[in-house]
Structures are given as C-alpha cells and as structure tokens.
C-alpha positions in Angstrom: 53.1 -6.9 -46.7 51.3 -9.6 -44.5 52.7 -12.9 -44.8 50.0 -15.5 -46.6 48.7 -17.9 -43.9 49.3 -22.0 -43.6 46.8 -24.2 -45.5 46.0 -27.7 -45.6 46.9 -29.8 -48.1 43.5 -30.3 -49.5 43.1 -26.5 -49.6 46.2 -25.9 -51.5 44.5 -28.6 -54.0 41.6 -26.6 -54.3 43.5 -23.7 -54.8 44.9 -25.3 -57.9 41.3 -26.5 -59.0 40.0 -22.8 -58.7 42.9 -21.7 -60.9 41.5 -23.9 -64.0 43.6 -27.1 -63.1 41.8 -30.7 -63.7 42.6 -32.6 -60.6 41.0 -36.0 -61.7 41.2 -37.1 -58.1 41.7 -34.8 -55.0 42.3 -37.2 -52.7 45.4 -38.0 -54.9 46.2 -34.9 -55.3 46.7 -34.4 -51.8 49.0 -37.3 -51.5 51.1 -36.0 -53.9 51.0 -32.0 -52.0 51.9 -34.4 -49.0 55.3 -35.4 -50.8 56.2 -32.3 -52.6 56.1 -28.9 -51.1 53.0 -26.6 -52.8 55.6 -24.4 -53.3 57.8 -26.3 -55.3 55.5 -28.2 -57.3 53.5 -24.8 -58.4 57.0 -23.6 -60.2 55.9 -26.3 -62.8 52.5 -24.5 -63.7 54.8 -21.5 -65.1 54.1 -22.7 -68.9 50.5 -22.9 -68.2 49.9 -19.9 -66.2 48.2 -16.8 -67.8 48.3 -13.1 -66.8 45.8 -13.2 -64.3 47.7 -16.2 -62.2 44.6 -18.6 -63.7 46.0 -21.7 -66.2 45.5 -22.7 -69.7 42.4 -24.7 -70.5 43.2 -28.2 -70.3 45.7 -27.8 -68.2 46.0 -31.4 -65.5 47.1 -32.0 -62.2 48.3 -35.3 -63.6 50.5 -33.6 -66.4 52.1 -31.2 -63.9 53.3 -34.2 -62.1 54.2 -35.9 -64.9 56.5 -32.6 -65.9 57.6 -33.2 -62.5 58.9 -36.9 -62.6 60.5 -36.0 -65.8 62.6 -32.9 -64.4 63.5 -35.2 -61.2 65.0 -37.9 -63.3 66.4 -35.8 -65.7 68.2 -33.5 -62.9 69.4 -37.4 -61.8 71.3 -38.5 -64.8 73.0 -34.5 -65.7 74.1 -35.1 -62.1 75.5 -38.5 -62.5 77.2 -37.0 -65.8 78.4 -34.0 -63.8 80.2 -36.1 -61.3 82.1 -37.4 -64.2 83.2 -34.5 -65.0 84.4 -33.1 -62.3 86.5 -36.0 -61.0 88.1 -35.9 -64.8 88.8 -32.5 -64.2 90.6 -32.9 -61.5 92.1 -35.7 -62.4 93.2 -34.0 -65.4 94.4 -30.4 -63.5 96.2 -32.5 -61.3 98.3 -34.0 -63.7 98.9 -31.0 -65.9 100.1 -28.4 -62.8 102.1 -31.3 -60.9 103.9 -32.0 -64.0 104.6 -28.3 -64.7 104.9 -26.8 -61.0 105.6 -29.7 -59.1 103.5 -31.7 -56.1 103.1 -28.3 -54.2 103.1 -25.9 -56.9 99.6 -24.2 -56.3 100.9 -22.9 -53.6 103.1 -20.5 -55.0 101.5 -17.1 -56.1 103.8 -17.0 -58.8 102.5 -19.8 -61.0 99.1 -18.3 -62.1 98.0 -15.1 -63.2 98.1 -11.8 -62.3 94.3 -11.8 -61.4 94.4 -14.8 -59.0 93.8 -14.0 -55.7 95.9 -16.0 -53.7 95.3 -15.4 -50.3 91.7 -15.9 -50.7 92.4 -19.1 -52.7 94.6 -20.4 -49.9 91.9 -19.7 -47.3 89.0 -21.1 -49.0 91.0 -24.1 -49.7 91.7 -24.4 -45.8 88.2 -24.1 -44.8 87.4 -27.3 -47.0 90.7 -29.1 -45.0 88.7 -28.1 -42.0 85.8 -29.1 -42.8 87.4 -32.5 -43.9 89.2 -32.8 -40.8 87.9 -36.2 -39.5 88.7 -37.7 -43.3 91.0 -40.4 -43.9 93.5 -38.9 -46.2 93.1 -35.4 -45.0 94.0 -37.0 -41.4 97.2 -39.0 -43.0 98.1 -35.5 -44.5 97.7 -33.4 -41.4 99.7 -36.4 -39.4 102.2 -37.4 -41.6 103.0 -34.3 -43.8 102.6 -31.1 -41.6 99.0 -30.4 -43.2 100.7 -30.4 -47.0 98.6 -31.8 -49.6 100.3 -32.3 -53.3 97.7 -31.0 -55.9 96.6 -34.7 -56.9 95.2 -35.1 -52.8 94.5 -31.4 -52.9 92.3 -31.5 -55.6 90.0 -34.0 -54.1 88.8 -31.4 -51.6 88.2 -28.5 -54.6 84.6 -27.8 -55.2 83.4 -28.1 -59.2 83.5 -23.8 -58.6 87.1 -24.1 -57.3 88.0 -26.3 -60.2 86.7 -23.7 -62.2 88.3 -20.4 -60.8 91.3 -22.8 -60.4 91.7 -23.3 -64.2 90.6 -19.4 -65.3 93.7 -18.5 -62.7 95.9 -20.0 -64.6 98.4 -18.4 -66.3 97.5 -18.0 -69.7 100.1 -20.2 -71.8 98.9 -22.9 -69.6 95.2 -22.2 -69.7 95.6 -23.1 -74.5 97.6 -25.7 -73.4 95.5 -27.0 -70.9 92.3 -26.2 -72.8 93.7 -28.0 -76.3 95.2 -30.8 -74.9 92.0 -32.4 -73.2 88.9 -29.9 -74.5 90.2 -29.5 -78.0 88.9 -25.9 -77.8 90.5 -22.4 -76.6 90.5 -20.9 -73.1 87.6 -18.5 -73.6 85.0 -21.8 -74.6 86.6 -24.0 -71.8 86.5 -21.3 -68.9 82.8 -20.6 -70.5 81.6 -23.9 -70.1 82.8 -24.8 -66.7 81.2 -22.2 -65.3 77.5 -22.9 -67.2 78.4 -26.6 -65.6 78.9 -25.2 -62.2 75.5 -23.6 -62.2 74.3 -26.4 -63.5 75.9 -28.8 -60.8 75.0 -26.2 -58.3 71.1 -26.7 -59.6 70.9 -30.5 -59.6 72.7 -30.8 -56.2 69.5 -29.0 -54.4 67.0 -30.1 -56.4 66.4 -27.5 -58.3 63.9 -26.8 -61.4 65.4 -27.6 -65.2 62.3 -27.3 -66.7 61.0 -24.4 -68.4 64.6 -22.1 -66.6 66.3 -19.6 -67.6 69.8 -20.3 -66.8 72.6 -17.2 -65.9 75.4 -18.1 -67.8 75.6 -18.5 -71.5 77.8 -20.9 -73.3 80.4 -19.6 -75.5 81.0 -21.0 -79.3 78.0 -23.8 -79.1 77.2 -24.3 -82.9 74.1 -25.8 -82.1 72.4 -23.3 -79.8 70.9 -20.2 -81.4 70.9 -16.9 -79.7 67.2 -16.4 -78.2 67.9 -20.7 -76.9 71.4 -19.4 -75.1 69.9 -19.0 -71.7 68.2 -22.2 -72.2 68.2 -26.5 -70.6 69.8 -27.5 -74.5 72.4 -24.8 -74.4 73.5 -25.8 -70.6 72.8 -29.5 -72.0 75.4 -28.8 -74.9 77.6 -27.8 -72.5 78.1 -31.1 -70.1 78.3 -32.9 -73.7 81.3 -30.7 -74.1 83.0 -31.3 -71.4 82.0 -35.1 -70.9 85.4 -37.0 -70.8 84.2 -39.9 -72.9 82.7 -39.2 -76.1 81.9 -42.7 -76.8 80.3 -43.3 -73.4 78.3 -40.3 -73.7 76.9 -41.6 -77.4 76.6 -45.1 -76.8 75.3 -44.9 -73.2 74.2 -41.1 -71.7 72.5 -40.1 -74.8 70.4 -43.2 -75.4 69.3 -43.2 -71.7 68.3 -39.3 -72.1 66.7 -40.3 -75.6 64.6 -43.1 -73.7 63.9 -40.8 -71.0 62.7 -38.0 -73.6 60.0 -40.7 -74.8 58.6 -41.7 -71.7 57.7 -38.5 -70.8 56.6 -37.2 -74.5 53.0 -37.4 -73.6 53.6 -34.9 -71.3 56.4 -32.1 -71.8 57.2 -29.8 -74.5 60.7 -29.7 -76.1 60.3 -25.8 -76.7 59.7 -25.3 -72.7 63.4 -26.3 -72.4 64.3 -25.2 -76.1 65.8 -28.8 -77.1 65.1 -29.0 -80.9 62.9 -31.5 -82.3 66.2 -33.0 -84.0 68.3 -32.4 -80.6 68.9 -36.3 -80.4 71.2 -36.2 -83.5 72.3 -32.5 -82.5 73.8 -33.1 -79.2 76.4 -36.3 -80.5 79.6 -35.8 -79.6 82.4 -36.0 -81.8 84.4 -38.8 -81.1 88.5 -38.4 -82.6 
C-alpha cells in the first residue's frame, strides 16, 4: 500500500471541513494543527465519525478541541494520583518483605512463588541500576555496599509494572496478608487492579488518549462498574480510587478537583463516551475506615 503523502497544515484543516466538521475559523484551526499532530487530534473525532469516515452533523472543530483540553488535563491529575500510588506502594512493599525477609531478602529465589522468575527479575532489576548509574544513591550503593541495595533503596528504582509482577510473585500467604493489611481486599482484586493502574500509568506517561478508549485489562470485584462499562475510563477510574492511599484526600481533594473539572468541560464531552455514570460523583467516594 502507498504511503499517504505530507500536507500542509491548512490542507489537513480542510480535510476535516470536507468531512462535515464546522471550523468557525481556519486560520485558527491551523494554529491549533500547528500544536497538535493531525494525527493525534483526529483520534478525538472517533464519536463523531460515521461509516463512511464523514462526521455527525453539528459536529465543531471547536468541540473537538475542547474534548481535547479536557482529556489533557484529565490524563494530568490521574497521573499526579498515580504517582501517589506508586510511591505508597513501594513504600508499603518495602516495609512488609524487609520485615518478613530481611534488608536483602528479594534476592533470594526462595521467598516468592513457584512462578517467579528469578533470573529474569534479577536482570531487569540490573538494567534499571544501570541505567541509574550516575544517581546519587545508586552511586553510594555501588561505592559503599558492593552494588547491594536493601529492598527499601531497591524499590525506588522498580517500575509501577515491576511493583506489580513484584507483588503477584509473592508467595501466596504473603500476597492476603499483604493485600488485607493495606487494600482491605484479597489477592485476586489487588493484583487486578495494579495491573489496570499500570496500563493506565503507562497511558498518561506518553500522552495517550482517555477519552472515548477501550482499555485491556478489566478490574476485578468493582461494585460500581457493570459488565458492558468494564473495559471502560470509569472502571480504570474505579480502580486508582482503589488503590489511592488516602481515602480522605482522595474525597476532600482529588474528587472535587475531577468534579470541577467534569463541569468545565460539560458543554463539551459526553459522560457515556467514557461510561462515567451521570451519578459517578457520588459513585466513585471512597470509603474511608
């Protein structure tokens, strides 16, 4: 197949325009192609588009940007909510396998299941020592400890999808323990919901589309998420509120800030594009003990 040829910015807006988009103003709409890639700014049209690749009447330039905005600053704050996460988590995994295994404990095959793979384990954790060669701590290690890391420095060069494959490898007494003490849930949910969180992580750190996606993994046990939604922004949503390791914060201070953000943009996005619930305000609360 012959590879499409380069057009010009004000081509690519016309291109929309013949497709049964309303560009109010084409100069502006070539501003906004000179900021964000064609590409990636057509994957917002998807709800609009019909069979023949043309889009629903009524259908704005100015709405599509709008959608944009929204999914940019909405990727922003799940990120800033991931991060929290993830440095909980391994602030928490730390603490539980030094206590039970001691400072160099994930070393030894022995203390996790009979699925881990240890060897690869060890050598993907080596690459990120490598690649964190010219770090402080990682230099103080290498220096001053032969290149050993206790789990509590160790940890802080684990990806969110080594935290994850870290906690499924444990052995499984430790995994309900584990997944009680600090989730208040069973292995099955926790291990579930890490990985939707990882995709979800994965997503936000390169920019990537929330709106209107179908996601790959689907989060176990989620009360509030029905079956054809599973795949959906609100289950992957329902998720991070899971695993969020303040329940007051996330009620008093994340879920207002998404609520506000929800409103600005209500004008111009549809709550059944990402399946959130009219009521998903009051839905997605967590329980605080």
């Amino acid at each position: 197949m012959e590879i499409k040829k380069a057009t010009t910015y004000r081509e690519q807006a016309e291109k929309i325009e013949q497709r049964g988009c309303c560009i109010e103003s084409v100069d502006d709409a070539v501003r906004c192609l000179e900021s964000i890639n064609y590409y990636r700014l057509s994957a917002y049209f998807l709800p609009f588009r019909k069979q023949d690749g043309s889009y629903n009447a009524g259908t704005s330039f100015s709405r599509i940007v709008q959608i944009y905005e929204f999914d940019r600053l909405l990727r922003r704050s799940l990120f800033s909510a991931l991060e929290e996460i993830e440095i909980s988590m391994r602030a928490r995994l730390a603490y539980f396998h030094a206590h039970k295994y001691g400072p160099t404990g994930y070393l030894i095959e022995s203390n996790f299941s009979p699925s881990h793979k240890h060897q690869r384990f060890l050598e993907t954790f080596n690459r990120e020592v490598e690649h964190s060669s010219n770090v402080l701590f990682v230099k103080h290690h290498q220096d001053c400890y032969d290149g050993v890391f206790p789990i509590w420095v160790a940890v802080e060069l684990f990806s969110f999808g080594m935290l994850s494959y870290f906690y499924a490898d444990l052995v499984l007494a430790d995994q309900k323990l584990f997944a009680c003490q600090y989730y208040k849930t069973i292995p099955k949910n926790l291990k579930s919901w890490l990985r939707c969180t990882t995709d979800l992580r994965n997503i936000c750190a390169h920019y990537g589309r929330l709106y209107y996606r179908i996601f790959s993994a689907i989060p176990a046990n989620i009360e509030e998420v029905e079956e054809k939604d599973e795949r959906s922004l609100w289950a992957a949503f329902l998720a991070v509120r899971n695993l969020y390791p303040n329940p007051q914060k996330w009620n008093e201070e994340f879920l207002p800030s998404i609520k506000e953000l929800f409103e600005k943009y209500s004008s111009a996005i549809q709550l059944e594009h990402i399946s959130f619930p009219e009521d998903w305000a009051e839905k997605a609360i967590a329980k605080e003990e």
